[in-house]
C-alpha positions in Angstrom: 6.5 13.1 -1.7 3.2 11.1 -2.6 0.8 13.5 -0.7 -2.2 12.1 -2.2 -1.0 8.5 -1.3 -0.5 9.3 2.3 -3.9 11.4 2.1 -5.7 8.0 1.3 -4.3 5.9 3.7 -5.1 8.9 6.6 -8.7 8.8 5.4 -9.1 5.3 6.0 -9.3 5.9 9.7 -12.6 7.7 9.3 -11.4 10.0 12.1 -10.3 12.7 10.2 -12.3 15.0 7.6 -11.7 17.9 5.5 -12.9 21.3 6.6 -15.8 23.3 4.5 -15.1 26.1 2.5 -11.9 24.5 1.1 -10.1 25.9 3.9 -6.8 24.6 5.1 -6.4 21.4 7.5 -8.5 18.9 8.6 -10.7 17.8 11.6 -10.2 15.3 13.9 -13.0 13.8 15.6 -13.0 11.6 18.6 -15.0 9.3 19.4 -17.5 11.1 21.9 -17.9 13.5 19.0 -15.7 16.2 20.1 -13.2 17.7 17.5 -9.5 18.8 17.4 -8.5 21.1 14.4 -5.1 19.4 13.1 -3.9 23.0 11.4 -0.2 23.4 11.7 3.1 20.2 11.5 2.8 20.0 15.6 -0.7 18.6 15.2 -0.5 16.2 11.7 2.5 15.0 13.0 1.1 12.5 16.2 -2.2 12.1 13.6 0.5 10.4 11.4 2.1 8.0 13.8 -0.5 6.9 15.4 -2.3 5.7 11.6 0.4 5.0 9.5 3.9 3.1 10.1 5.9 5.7 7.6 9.3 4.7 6.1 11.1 7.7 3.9 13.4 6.2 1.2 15.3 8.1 -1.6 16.7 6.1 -4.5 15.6 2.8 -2.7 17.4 3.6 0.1 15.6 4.3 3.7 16.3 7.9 4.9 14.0 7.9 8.1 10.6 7.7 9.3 9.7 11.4 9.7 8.5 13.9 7.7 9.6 17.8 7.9 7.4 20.1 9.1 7.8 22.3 5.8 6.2 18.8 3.9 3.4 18.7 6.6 2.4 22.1 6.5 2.3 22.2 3.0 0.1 19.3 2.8 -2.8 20.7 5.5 -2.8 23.5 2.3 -2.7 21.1 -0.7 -5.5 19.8 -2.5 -3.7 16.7 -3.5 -3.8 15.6 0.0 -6.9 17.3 1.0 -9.0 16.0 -1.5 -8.8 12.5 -0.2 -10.9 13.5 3.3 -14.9 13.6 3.4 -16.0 16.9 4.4 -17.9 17.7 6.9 -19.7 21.2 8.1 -20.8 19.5 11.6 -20.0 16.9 14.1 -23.5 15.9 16.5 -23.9 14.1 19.2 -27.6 14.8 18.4 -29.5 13.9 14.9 -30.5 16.9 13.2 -32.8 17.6 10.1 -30.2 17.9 6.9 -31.3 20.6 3.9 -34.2 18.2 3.2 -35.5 17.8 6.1 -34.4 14.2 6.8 -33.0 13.3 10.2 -29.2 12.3 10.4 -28.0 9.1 10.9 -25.5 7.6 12.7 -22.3 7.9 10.6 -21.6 10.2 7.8 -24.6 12.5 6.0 -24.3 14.5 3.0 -26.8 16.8 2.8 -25.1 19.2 0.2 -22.6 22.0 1.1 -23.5 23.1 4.6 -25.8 20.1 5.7 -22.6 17.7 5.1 -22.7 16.2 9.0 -20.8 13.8 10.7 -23.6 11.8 13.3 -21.8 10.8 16.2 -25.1 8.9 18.1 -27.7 6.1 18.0 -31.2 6.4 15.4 -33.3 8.8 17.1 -36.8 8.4 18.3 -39.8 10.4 17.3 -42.9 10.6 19.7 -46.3 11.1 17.7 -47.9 13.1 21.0 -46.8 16.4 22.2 -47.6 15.5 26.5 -44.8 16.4 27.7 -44.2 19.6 25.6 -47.6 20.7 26.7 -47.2 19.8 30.2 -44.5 21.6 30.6 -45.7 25.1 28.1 -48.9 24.8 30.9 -46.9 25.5 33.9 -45.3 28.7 32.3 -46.8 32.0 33.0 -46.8 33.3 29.0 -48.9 36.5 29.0 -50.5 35.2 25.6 -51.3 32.2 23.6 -48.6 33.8 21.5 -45.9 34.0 23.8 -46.6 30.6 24.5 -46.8 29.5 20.5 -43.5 31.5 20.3 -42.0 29.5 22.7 -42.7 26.4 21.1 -41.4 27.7 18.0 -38.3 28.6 20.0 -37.6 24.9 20.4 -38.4 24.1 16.7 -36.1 26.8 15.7 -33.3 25.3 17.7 -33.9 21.4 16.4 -33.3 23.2 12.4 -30.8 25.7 13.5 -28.3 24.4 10.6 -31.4 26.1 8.3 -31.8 29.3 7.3 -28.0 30.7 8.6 -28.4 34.5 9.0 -32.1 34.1 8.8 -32.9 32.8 12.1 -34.5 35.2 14.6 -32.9 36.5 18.4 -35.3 34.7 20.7 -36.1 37.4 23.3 -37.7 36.2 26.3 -38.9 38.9 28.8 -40.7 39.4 32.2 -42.4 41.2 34.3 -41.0 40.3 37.4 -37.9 38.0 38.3 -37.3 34.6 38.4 -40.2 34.3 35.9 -39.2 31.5 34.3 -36.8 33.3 31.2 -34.2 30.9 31.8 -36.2 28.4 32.1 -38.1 29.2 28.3 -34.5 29.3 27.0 -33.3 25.8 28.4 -36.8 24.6 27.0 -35.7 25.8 23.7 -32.3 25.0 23.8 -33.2 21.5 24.5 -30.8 18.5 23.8 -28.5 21.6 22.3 -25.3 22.7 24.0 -25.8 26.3 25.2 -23.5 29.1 26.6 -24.2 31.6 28.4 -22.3 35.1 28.6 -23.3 38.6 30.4 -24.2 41.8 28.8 -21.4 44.5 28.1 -23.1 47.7 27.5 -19.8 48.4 25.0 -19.9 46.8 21.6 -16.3 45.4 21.5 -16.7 44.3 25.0 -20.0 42.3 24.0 -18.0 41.2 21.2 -15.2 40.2 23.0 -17.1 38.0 25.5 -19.3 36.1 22.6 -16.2 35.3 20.5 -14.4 34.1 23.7 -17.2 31.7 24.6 -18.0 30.6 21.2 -14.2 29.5 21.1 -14.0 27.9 24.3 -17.5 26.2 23.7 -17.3 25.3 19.6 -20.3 22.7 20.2 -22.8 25.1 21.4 -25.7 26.0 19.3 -27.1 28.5 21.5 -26.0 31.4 23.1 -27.8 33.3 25.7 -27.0 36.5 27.0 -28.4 36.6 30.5 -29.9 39.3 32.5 -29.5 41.9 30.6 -29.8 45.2 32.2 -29.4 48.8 30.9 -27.0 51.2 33.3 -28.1 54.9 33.2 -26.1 55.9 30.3 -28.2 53.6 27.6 -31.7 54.1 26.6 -32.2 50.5 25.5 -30.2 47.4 25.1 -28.1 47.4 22.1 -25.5 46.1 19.8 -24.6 46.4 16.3 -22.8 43.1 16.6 -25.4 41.5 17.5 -27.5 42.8 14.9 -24.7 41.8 12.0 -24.4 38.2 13.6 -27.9 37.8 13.4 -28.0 38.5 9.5 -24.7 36.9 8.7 -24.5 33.5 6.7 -20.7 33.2 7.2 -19.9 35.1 10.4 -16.2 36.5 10.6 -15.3 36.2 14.2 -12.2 37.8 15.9 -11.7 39.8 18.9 -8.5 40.6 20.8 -7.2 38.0 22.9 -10.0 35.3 22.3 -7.8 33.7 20.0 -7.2 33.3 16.2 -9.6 34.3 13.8 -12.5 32.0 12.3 -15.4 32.1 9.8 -18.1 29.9 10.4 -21.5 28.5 9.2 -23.6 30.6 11.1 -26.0 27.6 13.1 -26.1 29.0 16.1 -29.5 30.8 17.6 -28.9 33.8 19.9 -31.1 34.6 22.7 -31.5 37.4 25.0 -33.6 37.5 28.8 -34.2 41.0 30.5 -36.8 41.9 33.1 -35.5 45.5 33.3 -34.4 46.4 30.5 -35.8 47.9 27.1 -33.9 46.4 23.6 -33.5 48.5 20.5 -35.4 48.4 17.5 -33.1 46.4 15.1 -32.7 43.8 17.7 -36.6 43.6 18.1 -37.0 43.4 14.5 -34.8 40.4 14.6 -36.4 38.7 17.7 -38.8 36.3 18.6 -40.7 37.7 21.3 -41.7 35.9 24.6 -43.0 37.1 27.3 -44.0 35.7 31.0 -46.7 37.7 33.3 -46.6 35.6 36.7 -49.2 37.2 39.1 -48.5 36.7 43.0 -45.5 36.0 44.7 -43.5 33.8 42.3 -41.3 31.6 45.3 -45.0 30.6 46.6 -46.0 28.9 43.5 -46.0 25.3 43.7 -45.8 23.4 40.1 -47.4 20.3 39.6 -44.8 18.8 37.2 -42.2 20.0 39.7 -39.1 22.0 39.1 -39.8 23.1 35.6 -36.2 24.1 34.9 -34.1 21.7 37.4 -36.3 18.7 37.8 -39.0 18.5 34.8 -36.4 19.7 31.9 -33.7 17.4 32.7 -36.0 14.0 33.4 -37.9 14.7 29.8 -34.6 16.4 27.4 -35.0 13.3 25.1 -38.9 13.0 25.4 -39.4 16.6 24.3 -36.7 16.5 21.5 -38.7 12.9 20.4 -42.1 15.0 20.5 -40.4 18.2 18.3 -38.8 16.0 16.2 -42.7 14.2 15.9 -44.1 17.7 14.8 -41.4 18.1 11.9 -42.4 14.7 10.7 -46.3 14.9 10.5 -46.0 18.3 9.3 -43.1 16.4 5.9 -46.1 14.0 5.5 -48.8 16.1 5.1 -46.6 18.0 2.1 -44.6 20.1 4.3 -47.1 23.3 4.0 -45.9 26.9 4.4 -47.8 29.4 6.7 -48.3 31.9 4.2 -50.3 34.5 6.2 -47.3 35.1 9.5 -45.1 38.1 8.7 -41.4 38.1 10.3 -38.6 39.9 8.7 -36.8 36.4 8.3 -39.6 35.2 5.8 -38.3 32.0 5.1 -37.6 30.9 8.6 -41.7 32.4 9.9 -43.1 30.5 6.9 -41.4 26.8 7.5 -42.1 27.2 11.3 -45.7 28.3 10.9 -46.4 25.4 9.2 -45.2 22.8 11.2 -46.9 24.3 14.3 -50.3 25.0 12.2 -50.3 20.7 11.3 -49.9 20.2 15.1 -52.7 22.3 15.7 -51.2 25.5 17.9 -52.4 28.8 17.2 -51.1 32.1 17.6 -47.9 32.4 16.3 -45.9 35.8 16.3 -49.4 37.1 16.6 -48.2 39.3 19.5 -44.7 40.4 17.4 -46.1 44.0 16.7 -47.7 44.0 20.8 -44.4 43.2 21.7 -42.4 45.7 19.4 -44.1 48.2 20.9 -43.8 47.2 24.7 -39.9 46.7 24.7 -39.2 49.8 22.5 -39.6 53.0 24.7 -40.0 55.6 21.3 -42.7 53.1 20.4 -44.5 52.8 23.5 -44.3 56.4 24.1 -46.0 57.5 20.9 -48.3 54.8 21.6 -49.4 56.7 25.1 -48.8 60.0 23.5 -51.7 58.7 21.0 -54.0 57.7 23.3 -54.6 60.8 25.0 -55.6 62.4 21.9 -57.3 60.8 19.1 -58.8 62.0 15.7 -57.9 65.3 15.8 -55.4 66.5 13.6 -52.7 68.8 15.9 -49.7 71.5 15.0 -46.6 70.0 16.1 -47.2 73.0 19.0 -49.7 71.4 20.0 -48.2 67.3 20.4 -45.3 69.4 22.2 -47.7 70.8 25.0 -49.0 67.6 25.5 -45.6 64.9 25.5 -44.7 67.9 28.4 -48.0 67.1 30.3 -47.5 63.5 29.9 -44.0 63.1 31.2 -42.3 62.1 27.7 -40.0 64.5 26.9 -36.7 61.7 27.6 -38.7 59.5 25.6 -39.8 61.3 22.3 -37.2 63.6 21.8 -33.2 63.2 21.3 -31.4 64.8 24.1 -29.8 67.5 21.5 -33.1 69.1 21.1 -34.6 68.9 24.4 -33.4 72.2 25.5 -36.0 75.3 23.9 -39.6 75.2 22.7 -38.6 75.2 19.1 -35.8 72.5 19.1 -38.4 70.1 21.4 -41.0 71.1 18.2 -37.8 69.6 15.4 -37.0 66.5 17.7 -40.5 65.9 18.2 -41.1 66.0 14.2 -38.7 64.0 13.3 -39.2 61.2 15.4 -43.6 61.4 14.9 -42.4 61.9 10.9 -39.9 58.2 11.1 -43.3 56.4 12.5 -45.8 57.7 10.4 -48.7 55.3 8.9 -46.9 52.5 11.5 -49.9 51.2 14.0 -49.4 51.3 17.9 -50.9 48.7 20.3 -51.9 50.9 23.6 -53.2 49.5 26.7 -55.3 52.9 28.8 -57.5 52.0 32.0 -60.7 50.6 30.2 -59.6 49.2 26.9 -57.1 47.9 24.4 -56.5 49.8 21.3 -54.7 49.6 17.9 -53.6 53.2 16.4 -52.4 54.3 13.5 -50.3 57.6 13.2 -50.8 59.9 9.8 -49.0 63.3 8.5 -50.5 65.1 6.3 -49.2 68.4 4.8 -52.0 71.1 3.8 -54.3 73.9 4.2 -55.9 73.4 7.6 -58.8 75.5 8.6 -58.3 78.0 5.4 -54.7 78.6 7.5 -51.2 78.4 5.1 -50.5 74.7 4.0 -48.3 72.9 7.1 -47.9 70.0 8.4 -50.2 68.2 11.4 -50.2 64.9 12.8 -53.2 63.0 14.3 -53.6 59.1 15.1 -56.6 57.2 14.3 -57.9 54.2 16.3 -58.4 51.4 13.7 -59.1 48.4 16.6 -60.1 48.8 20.2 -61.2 46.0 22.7 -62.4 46.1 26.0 -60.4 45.0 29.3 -62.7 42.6 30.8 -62.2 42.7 34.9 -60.6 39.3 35.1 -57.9 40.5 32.8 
């Protein structure tokens, strides 16, 4: 059996491709762009008759027009026959920006190992103004030029998801209220991107378990949002260790009982979360892009002048707001493609690309509000931050920072449950959670001002006392509230 022969003549469909990674089978992809895996003899087998009229002969003779399934399965694992297929890491309906930055076109784009993508669409267009993009960021209730700049670089971050895989931040939009808008940032971002949406399981497998499952029944999608996310009254803060590994993962391994067969993937897809109520841990936060909506009144009152932002607005401008994103990335490749080299972000690479482009189209602000925001949605962070602000300068025995996280109400907090129970244990959970945050800085909001605090240890003689340790925080940045605020 001539499985390269037969490989050739497949290929000449241009329907089927080879899968990335040298991994076993091939892809099938319809015209409308969605794909079928062809894996196993049951699927090659119709791929064959419908492409090739096959006649089996031995010693000249015709023996049948059907091959075994032991010859088809081994050729979905042969490189003889596998070799003969383009491959391809992604089939769009949509064109996206390859490892150079260059849009797709329609057909077949190789872009290198993981920008290898099959473009199943017409030339796209790109819009040199940003209208509708502004009118639409105008109507949203951001609480700062930064949540607002964050939002836009939400979108960008979805139109180049195939970059940076496991160095793409959690988009994490929060409110103040409900029906805010979250969901409405999110679809802004998600854009002319598939998304799919599943709730939050305070369990880690069960989280798990529901992202593999809708990742497998929705292969397309490119963003996945976990709505609503509350906390019950067992969790402190919103967390999930799988969440935290997808985030960081190039090539995520993804499996969970009864969601199907196991897969590794290219890891394009962007995760976000929305929560009014609920705090989210310190990994996730490190790993987030922070957004967050501060409507004043009655929200159901409001009347928007661009209409339903989320069911009217959103769906009438999809392809006018990609057009004007996809305009941003273009002016910022022909000024020289210029790095932000001043934003700090844990995912470097990803902060530095998307700073620039926002900085050629002139918006401002960008993760400026990532440390504000760090501190708001984690509650050992915001408590030290109040725990701060009552007493400034003064350097304090840990006695002392005890009294007072009683007199403030912070005891749940600061300190771990396990030591909450005597003076002196209160004192060694206390220490060791000032001692993790020490020399950190703490944004604090009190009645008449803003201010910026930085928390030092120091270990000495104090007072002509026996050397021991003291804590104090310093304010480094303070600015008033003005009353309009």
């Amino acid at each position: 059996m001539n499985y390269r022969k037969l490989g050739a003549l497949l290929a000449r469909s241009g329907d089927l491709f080879g899968r990335s990674r040298h991994e076993a089978g091939l892809i099938l992809v319809r015209p409308n762009g969605s794909t079928k895996l062809v894996t196993t003899a049951a699927d090659l087998a119709p791929v064959i008759v419908d492409r090739v009229a096959l006649t089996i002969s031995l010693d000249g003779k015709p023996k049948g027009s059907k091959l075994s399934a032991a010859h088809m399965n081994a050729m979905l694992r042969t490189e003889a026959f596998l070799s003969e297929f383009q491959v391809i890491d992604q089939v769009s309906t949509v064109s996206r920006y390859l490892s150079d930055f260059s849009l797709t076109e329609p057909g077949y784009n190789d872009g290198g190992e993981g920008h290898r993508n099959l473009f199943v669409g017409e030339t796209p267009e790109v819009y040199d103004s940003m209208d509708r993009i502004d009118a639409f960021l105008d109507v949203m209730d951001f609480e700062s030029q930064a949540d607002r700049a964050n939002a836009l670089a939400a979108a960008l971050t979805v139109l180049l998801r195939n970059h940076w895989p496991g160095g793409k931040p959690v988009i994490l939009a929060t409110a103040s209220k409900s029906h805010a808008g979250k969901d409405t940032v999110i679809a802004f971002a998600s854009g002319e991107t598939e998304q799919c949406s599943i709730s939050y399981q305070g369990t880690n497998w069960a989280l798990e378990r529901s992202f593999v499952g809708a990742l497998n029944h929705n292969p397309d999608a490119g963003v996945l949002v976990i709505e609503n996310a509350r906390l019950d009254r067992r969790d402190n803060s919103i967390a999930s260790a799988f969440i935290e590994r997808f985030a960081t993962d190039p090539q995520p391994f993804l499996f969970s009982t009864g969601t199907g067969p196991a897969t590794r993937r290219r890891n394009d897809i962007v995760l976000a979360i929305s929560t009014n109520f609920g705090t989210v841990s310190e990994d996730i936060l490190n790993r987030s892009l922070p957004i967050h909506l501060d409507p004043l009144g009655h929200v159901a009152e409001r009347v928007s002048p661009i209409g339903n932002p989320k069911l009217e607005f959103l769906p009438q401008n999809r392809e006018g707001i990609a057009a004007e994103l996809r305009g941003m990335v273009e002016r910022w490749k022909q000024v020289g493609r210029p790095r932000d080299p001043n934003v700090r972000h844990p995912f470097s690479e990803w902060a530095a690309v998307v700073g620039g482009i926002l900085q050629v189209s002139g918006v401002g602000g960008f993760l400026t509000n990532y440390g504000k925001r760090r501190i708001a949605n984690d509650p050992v962070r915001s408590a030290i931050g109040l725990l701060g602000a009552s007493q400034t300068a003064k350097w304090h025995k840990l006695d002392d920072w005890v009294r007072e996280v009683i007199r403030l109400g912070l005891v749940k907090q600061l300190i771990p449950a396990g030591d909450q129970e005597s003076f002196e244990s209160r004192k060694r959970g206390l220490g060791v959670a000032l001692s993790a945050h020490r020399s950190e800085a703490f944004h604090v909001e009190v009645e008449s001002e803003r201010m910026t605090l930085r928390l030092e240890k120091a270990r000495r003689r104090f007072d002509g006392d026996f050397p021991h340790v003291r804590y104090r925080f310093v304010v480094v940045g303070r600015e008033a509230i003005s009353t309009d605020d």
